[in-house]
N, CA, C and O atoms as CSV, one atom per row, in Angstrom:
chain,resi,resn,atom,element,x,y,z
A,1,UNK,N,N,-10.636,37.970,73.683
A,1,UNK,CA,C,-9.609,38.046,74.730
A,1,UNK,C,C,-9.517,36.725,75.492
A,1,UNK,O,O,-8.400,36.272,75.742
A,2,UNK,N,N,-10.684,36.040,75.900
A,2,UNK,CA,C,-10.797,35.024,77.072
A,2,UNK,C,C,-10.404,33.788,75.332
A,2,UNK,O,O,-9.541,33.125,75.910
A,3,UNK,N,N,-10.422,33.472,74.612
A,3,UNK,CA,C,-9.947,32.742,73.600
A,3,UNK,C,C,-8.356,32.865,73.361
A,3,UNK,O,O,-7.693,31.861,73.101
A,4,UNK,N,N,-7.738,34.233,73.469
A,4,UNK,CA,C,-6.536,33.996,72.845
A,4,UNK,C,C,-6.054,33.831,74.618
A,4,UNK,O,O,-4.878,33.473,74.683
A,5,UNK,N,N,-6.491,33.954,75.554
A,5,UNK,CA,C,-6.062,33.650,77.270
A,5,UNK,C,C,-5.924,32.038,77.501
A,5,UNK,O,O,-5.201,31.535,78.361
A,6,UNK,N,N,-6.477,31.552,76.880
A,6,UNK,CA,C,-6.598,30.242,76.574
A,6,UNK,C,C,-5.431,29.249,75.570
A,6,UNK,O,O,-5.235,28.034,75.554
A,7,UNK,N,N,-4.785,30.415,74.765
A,7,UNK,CA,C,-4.181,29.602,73.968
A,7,UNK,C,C,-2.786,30.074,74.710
A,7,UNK,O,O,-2.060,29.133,74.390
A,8,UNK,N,N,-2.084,30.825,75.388
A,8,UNK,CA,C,-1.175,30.868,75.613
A,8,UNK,C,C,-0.749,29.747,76.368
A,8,UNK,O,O,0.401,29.453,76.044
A,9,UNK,N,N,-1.279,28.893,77.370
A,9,UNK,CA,C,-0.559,27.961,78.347
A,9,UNK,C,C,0.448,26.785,77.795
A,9,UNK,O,O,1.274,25.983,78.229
A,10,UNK,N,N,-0.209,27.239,76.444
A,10,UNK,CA,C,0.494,25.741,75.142
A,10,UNK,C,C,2.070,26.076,74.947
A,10,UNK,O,O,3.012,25.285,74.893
A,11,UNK,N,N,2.067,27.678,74.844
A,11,UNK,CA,C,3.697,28.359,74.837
A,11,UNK,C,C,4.237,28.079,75.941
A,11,UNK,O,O,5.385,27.644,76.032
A,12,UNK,N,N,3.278,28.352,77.157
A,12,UNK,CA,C,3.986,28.743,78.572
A,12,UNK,C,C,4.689,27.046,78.262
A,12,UNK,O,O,5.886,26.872,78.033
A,13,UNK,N,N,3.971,26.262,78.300
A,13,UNK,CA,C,4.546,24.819,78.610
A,13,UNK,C,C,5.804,24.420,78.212
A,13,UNK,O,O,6.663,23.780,78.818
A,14,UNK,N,N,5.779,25.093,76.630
A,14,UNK,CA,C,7.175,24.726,75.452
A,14,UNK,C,C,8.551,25.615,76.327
A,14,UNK,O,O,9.726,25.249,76.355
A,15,UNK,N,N,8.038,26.687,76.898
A,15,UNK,CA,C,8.841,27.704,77.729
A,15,UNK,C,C,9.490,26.920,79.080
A,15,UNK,O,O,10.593,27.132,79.585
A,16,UNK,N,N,8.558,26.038,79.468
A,16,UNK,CA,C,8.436,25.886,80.743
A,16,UNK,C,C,9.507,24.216,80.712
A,16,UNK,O,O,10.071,23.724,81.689
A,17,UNK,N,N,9.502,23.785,79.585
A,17,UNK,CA,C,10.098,22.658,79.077
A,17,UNK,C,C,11.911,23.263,78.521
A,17,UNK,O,O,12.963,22.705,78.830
A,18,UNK,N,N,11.816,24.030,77.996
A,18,UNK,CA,C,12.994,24.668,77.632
A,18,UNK,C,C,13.749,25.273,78.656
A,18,UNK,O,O,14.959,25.455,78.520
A,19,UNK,N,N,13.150,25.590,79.641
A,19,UNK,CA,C,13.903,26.427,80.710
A,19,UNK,C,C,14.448,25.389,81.731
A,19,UNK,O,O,15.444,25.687,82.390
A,20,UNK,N,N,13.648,23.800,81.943
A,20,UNK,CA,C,14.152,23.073,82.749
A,20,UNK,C,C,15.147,22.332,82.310
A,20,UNK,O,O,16.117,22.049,83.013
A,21,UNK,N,N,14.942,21.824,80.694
A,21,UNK,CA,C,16.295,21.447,79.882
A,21,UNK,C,C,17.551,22.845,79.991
A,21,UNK,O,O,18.592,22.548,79.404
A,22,UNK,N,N,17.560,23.887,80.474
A,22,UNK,CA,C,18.448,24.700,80.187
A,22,UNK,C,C,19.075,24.486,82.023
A,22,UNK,O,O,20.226,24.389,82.447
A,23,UNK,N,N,18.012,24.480,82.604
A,23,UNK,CA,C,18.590,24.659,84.648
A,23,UNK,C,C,19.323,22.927,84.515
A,23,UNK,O,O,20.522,22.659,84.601
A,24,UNK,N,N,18.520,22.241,84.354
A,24,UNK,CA,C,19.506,20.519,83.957
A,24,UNK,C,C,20.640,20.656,83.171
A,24,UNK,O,O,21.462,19.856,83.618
A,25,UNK,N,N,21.141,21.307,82.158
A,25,UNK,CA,C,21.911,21.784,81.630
A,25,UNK,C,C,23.106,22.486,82.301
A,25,UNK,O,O,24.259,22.203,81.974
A,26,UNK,N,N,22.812,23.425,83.265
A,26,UNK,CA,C,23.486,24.471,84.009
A,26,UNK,C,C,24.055,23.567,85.202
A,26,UNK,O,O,25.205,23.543,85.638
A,27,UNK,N,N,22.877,22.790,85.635
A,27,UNK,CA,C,23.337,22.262,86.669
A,27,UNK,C,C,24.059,21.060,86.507
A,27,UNK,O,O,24.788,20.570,87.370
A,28,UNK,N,N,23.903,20.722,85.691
A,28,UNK,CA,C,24.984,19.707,85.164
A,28,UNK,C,C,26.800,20.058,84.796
A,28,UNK,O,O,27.783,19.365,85.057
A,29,UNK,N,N,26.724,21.151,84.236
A,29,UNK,CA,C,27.863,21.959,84.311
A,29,UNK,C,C,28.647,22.082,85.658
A,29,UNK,O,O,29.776,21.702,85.968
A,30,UNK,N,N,27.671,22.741,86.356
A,30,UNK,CA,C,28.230,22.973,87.795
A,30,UNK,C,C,28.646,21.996,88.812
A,30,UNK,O,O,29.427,22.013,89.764
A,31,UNK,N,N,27.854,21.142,88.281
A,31,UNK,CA,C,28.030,19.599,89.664
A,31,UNK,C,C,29.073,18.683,89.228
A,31,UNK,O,O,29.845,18.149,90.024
A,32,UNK,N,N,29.107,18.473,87.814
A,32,UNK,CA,C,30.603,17.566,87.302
A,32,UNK,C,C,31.453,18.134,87.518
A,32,UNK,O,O,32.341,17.337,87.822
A,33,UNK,N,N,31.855,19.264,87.572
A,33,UNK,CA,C,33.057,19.696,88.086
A,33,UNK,C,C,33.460,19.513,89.720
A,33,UNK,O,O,34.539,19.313,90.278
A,34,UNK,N,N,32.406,19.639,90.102
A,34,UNK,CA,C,32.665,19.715,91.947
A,34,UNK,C,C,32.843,17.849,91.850
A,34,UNK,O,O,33.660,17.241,92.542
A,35,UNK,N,N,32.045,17.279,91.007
A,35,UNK,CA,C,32.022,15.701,91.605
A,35,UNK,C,C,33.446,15.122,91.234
A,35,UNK,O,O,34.168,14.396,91.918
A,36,UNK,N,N,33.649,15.614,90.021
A,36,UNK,CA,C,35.222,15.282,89.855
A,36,UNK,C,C,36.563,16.102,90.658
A,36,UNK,O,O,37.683,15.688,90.357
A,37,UNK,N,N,36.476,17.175,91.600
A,37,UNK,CA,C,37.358,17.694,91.895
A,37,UNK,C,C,37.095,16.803,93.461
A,37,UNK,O,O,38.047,16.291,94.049
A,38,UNK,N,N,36.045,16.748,93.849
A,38,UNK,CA,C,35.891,16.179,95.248
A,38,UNK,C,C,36.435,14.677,94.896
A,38,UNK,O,O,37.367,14.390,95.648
A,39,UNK,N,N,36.109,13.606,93.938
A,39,UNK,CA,C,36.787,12.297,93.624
A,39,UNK,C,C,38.161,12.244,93.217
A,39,UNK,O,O,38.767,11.202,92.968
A,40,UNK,N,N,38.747,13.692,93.144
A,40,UNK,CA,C,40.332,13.792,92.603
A,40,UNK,C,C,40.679,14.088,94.537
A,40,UNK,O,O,41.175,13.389,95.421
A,41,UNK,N,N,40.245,15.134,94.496
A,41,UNK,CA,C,40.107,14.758,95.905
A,41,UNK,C,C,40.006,14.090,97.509
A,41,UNK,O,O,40.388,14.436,98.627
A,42,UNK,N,N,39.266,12.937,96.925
A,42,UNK,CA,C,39.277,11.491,97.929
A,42,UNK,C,C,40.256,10.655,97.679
A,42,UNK,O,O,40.748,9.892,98.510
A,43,UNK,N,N,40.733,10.812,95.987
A,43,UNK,CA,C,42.204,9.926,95.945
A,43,UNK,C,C,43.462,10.301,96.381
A,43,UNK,O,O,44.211,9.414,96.792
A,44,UNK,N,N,43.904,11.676,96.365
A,44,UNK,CA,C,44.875,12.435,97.111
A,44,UNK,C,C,44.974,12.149,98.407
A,44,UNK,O,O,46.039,12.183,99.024
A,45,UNK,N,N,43.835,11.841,98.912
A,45,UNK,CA,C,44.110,11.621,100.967
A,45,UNK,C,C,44.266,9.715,100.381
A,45,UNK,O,O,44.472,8.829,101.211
């Protein structure tokens, strides 16, 4: 038990790497749109 407790942190990491490429991902989605509507935005005024 305390052997295979040991080997999981190697997944958690690959998990833990995949999930921040996916929130950088998301949040990248979300913020180019606002940065380009706010710079379409500053040229209109």
């Amino acid at each position: 038990m305390i052997y295979d407790y040991y080997e999981v942190p190697n997944e958690d990491e690959e998990n833990v790497s995949l999930v921040i490429i996916l929130m950088a991902m998301v949040i990248s989605i979300v913020l180019l749109p606002l940065l380009i509507f706010k710079f379409i935005f500053n040229l209109k005024k």
